[in-house]
Every structure is written in structure tokens, then in C-alpha cells.
C-alpha positions, 0 to 999 in steps of 0.5 A: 489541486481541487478541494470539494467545493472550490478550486485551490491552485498551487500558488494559494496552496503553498499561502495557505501551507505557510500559514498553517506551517507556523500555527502549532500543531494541535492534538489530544494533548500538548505535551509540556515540552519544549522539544529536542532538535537532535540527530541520532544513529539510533540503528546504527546505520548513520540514519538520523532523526529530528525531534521537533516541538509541541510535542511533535517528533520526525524522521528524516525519510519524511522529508523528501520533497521530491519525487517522479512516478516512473511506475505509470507503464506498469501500473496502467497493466495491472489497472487493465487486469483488474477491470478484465475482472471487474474490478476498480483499483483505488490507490490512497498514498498518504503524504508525509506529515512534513508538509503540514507540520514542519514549520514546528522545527528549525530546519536550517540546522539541518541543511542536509534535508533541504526541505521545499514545501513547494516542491514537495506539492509539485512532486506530490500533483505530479504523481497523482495526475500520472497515476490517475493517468493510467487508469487507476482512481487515486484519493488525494489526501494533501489538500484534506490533511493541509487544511485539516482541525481537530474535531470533538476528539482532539486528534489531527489528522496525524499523530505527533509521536508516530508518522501514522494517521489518528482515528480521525485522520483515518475517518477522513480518508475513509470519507474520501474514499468511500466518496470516491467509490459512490462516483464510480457506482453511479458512473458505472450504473452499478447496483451492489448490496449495501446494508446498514450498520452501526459505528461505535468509538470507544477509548482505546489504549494509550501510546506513546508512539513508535518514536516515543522511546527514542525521544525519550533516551536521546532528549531525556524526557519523559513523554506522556501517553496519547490516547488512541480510539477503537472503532467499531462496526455492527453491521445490521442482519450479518450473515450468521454463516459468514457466508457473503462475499466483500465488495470491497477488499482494503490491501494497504500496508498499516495505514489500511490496518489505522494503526495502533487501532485497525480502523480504516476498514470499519470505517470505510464499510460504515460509509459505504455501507459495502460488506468489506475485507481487510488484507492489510499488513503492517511494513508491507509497503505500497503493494506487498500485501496486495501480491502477497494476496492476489497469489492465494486462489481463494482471494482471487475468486472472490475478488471485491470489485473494489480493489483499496490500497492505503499506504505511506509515502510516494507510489511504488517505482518498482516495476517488479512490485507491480508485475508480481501483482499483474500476474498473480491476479492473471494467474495460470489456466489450462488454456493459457498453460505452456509448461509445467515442470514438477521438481524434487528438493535437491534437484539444481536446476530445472528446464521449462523444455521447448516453448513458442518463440513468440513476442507474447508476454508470458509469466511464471509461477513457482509453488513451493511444496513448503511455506516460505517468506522468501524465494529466489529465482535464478535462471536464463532465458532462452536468448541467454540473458539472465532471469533473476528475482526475489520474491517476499512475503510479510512474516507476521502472523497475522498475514493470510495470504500465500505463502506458496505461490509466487508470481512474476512476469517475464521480461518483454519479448522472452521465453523463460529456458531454465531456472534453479529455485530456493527459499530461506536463504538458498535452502533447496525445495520441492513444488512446481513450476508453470510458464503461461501466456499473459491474456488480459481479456478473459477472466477464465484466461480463453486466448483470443482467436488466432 
């Protein structure tokens, strides 16, 4: 594992971890509390929760030390559409702040969670350098936050009471991610637009975090308030017409929005000095906002030419996830078109008629004549095995991509025969249907001479 400016093997890392494990966790404030080590069924579903000291409180998902990436096939795909498109896809996990603050709990009396810092920074290189291995540029946050002190504002780089990341753990990241961003321009001999601005931090709301209210009723404590920081990005002669197109297109679950505050993007654009996006959705995962936007044409025309995703936890095993997003991004032309098929409410069942038995990879797109969260799709392919997927979108309002196009790649060496489509939970719909040929090469979707 490398830190800029010298070089940490994992033998000294876990030294360091275990010194820094037993220093108590600093943030804005220490509460004057001993804490609470409890479990509780607080959603009814036998899940358990622990609540630590200093005022720091955790949850059992945070302790998973181990982990293998099996997404790499998957993703080195989705990478190769991107840079087709000129694009470059940065992927930025955020550990769980288990690995630096545990030492603040007495885990023995929880010996279900059986949590090894050893394996968790094992697990953790692994992951990345197979990541990294397929192509995509991936920040690796662990040695920031292990060795991480409290700045000017007080905060670390979590908050105690909430598994999301400060202001400052944000700024952090960002730093690092636009380092990353200036590696690849100069590789690449870019010349992109940059303009200057400035970045304002002023005094946000007070919170007492997404496990505040639980700590409170299960240790019957009160908690006092964190303070959370608002930044603010002016950007020096803005367009007035709003009329410039992102460099940089930040499409994380709500580590991208820097929750409870969306800071993660200003500061990243402040850094880079790239005019940037946000599609970040809080809940969405490691690649629900991605998908969800990359199906929305306008997104795609404009697609930032570097492609941010900031998420929670672990990379995504779900090879579903990562084809949904390959193939919204590659999409449907005229020259890549095989079928398309019109279809009223009601109508059960749907034929894609007689395609080319071909080993070419192909995807599917259904638009749905209704907005929807949810769509099922249940057919077979022309060999007779089955075709079946779901696909989501985030409900909240604030998310602005498609909610009528959906995406997925069909499977290795088949060719989709017939499908019936729903949304809502079986509710029948009116839209359309395409099959297409997958072709990486051109961005206008041109197939490549016979």
C-alpha cells in the first residue's frame, strides 16, 4: 500500500493500525459518555448493532474483514466503454471506519463479528489492485483515513454517530481524487478548460446522526448535537445561460452527495478546477446511480469525460449491476438495431421474431410508455433458457435520471426470443422493446467491416 511520499508495507500498516486503534477517536466534540455495548433488534429482522465509547457508536455491517472482488470480468467491460467514449472511470470505496476506530469496543463480547484488521487490509489491497487491474483508476482511501488528525475544524475523518465521511473526510477524498484526475490529464496530454473559483465553509446544521436516536432509546442517553459544515463553490465568470457542459460527472451513492451536507462535489470542482456535475443518490449503492443515469439520453451525450463514483464499503460483486450500466452507456443505434417491438398495456407476452444466430453479444432495452421505479422482465431466450431481471431506480425525488429506460446485457452466446414486461409490481405497461448488437468500438455504434 503506498502513501504519497513514502512507501507502507502491510506488516507496518497493521503496527501503525494498532497504535491508532487504541488512541481515542477525536472529533468536534467528545461526548461525556461512557457508551453503551449493546445489541439490539432495532428492525426486527435479528440484525444487531454495537455502541461503542467516546461517543462513538457502529453497526455490525461495518465489520466485515473479508472480501474477494469477483466483478473484475465485468468491470474491465464497462471501463472499455467508457474509454470508446473518452472517457476515464474512477472508482472511490470508502473503508469502513471499523478499521480505525474499533479499538474503542471491547469486541470479545461479540464474538460472532470476529473482526481481524489483518484480514480486513488484505481483503481491502486485493480488492483494489484487481480493480485497478481491469483498467479502472481507483483512489484508495485506507492509508488517508488510518492515518488521518483532525484539522482547524475538529472533525475526523468520519463522523462518530454516522458511518458517512465529515467535511473533512470529504475534502480529503476529494484532494485525492482530483490528484488523480491531474495524473491522467498530464498522461494523457489533455488540454481541458479550467476556470477558478472560490471555496467558502460556513457553519451548517446540527445532527445527531443516523444512529443517534437508536443509541438514544436503547442506552437511554442523551447525545449532544454534531456540528456539520456547508461548503460553497463560486466559480469565477459562470456561464449565465448555464449553457457549459461537465468535465466531471460525480455519480456515487451519498458519500458523492458528502452527507448531511452535499460537499464532496464543490469540493472536488474547487480542486480540479473542472466544471462538474453531480448524480449522486443517497441509498444507491456502488453503481445505482451510475445505471440509472447512463439510461437517460441527455446524460449520455454529455458524458463528462471523467466518470467519479464515491461509494460506501466493498466493490460491487453483482455482474447485473455492471451490465446494466455497459449497456445503457452503449445503448441502441440505427446500425446496431436488430429488432424492435412496439407493445400495448395488457399484451402478455412479446416476440422479438427471428434474429441472427449469432455468438455476438447483444443487450436489450425496454422503454416504458409510464415512469417507474421498478421493471420486471421475464422471458426466454432462443435456446429456451430462461431470461429474467429486475431492474431499479432510486425512488427520491431528487433523482433525475431515467425512470423509462432500462437496460441489460444479454447473456454470453444468446439471442433474446420473447419476453413479458411489468412494472410496479406486475402492473402491466405500454413502450417499446429493441435487442441490439453490443459494439465497443464507435461511440456512434458503426459495426466493424465484416
Amino acid at each position: 500500500m503506498t502513501i504519497p511520499g513514502f512507501l507502507l508495507s502491510s506488516g507496518l500498516l497493521l503496527a501503525g493500525l494498532g497504535a491508532a486503534q487504541e488512541m481515542p477517536a477525536r472529533a468536534s466534540e467528545t461526548p461525556p459518555l461512557q457508551g453503551c455495548a449493546k445489541s439490539s433488534d432495532y428492525d426486527g429482522k435479528g440484525s444487531f448493532e454495537l455502541f461503542g465509547k467516546n461517543g462513538f457508536i457502529f453497526e455490525s455491517p461495518e465489520f466485515q474483514d473479508t472480501y474477494e472482488f469477483k466483478g473484475a470480468g465485468q468491470l474491465t467491460l464497462l471501463v472499455n466503454a467508457f474509454r470508446a467514449r473518452g472517457s476515464e472511470l474512477i472508482l472511490v470505496p470508502v473503508p469502513s471506519r471499523a478499521i480505525k476506530y474499533a479499538g474503542g469496543l471491547d469486541l470479545t463480547a461479540y464474538p460472532r463479528l470476529d473482526f481481524s484488521s489483518q484480514k480486513f487490509v488484505q481483503s481491502w489491497e486485493q480488492m483494489i489492485a484487481s480493480a485497478r487491474g481491469t483498467g479502472a483508476h481507483v483512489v484508495d482511501l485506507l492509508p488517508d483515513i488510518l492515518a488521518f488528525k483532525p484539522g482547524a475544524r475538529g472533525e475526523d475523518f468520519f463522523y462518530p454517530r454516522d458511518h458517512h465521511w465529515t467535511t473533512s473526510g470529504a475534502e480529503k477524498a476529494a484532494e485525492e481524487t482530483a490528484e488523480l484526475i491531474a495524473g491522467i490529464i498530464k498522461a494523457r496530454q489533455w488540454t481541458l478548460p479550467t476556470k477558478k473559483g472560490t471555496l467558502t465553509f460556513t457553519g451548517g446544521s446540527s445532527f445527531t446522526g443516523s444512529y443517534g436516536n437508536r443509541f438514544e432509546s436503547v442506552c437511554g442517553q442523551k447525545l449532544p448535537k454534531m456540528t456539520s459544515y456547508q461548503a460553497r463553490y463560486e466559480q469565477e465568470d459562470e456561464s449565465l445561460l448555464g449553457d457549459e457542459d461537465a468535465v466531471v460527472g460525480i455519480f456515487g451513492d451519498s458519500f458523492g452527495q458528502g452527507f448531511p451536507d452535499s460537499n464532496f462535489g464543490p469540493l472536488l470542482e474547487y480542486k480540479t478546477g473542472l466544471n462538474t456535475v453531480n448524480y449522486s443518490s443517497a441509498g444507491a449503492g456502488p453503481l445505482l446511480s451510475l445505471y440509472g443515469y447512463l439510461a437517460d439520453p441527455g446524460v449520455r451525450e454529455k458524458l463528462p469525460k471523467f466518470i467519479v463514483v464515491p461509494f460506501m464499503g466493498w466493490l460491487s460483486n453483482n455482474a447485473f449491476d455492471y451490465n446494466q450500466a455497459t449497456a445503457a452507456l452503449l445503448s441502441c443505434t440505427d446500425r446496431t438495431r436488430l429488432a424492435r417491438v412496439d407493445f400495448p398495456a395488457g399484451q402478455e407476452k412479446i416476440s422479438f421474431g427471428t434474429l441472427p444466430q449469432t455468438d455476438a453479444r447483444k443487450l436489450v432495452h425496454i422503454h416504458t410508455n409510464e415512469t417507474t421505479n421498478y421493471l420486471e422482465v421475464r422471458g426466454k431466450y432462443t435456446d429456451g433458457s430462461p431470461m429474467r431481471w429486475e431492474n431499479w431506480r432510486v425512488s427520491a425525488d431528487y433523482f433525475r435520471g431515467s425512470r423509462n429506460d432500462f437496460y441489460s446485457l444479454a447473456s454470453v452466446g444468446r439471442t433474446p426470443l420473447e419476453a413479458s414486461i411489468a412494472i410496479d409490481g406486475r402492473k402491466p405497461t405500454a413502450g417499446y422493446a429493441e435487442v441490439c448488437l453490443v459494439d465497443l468500438g464507435n461511440p456512434q455504434g458503426d459495426l466493424p467491416s465484416p
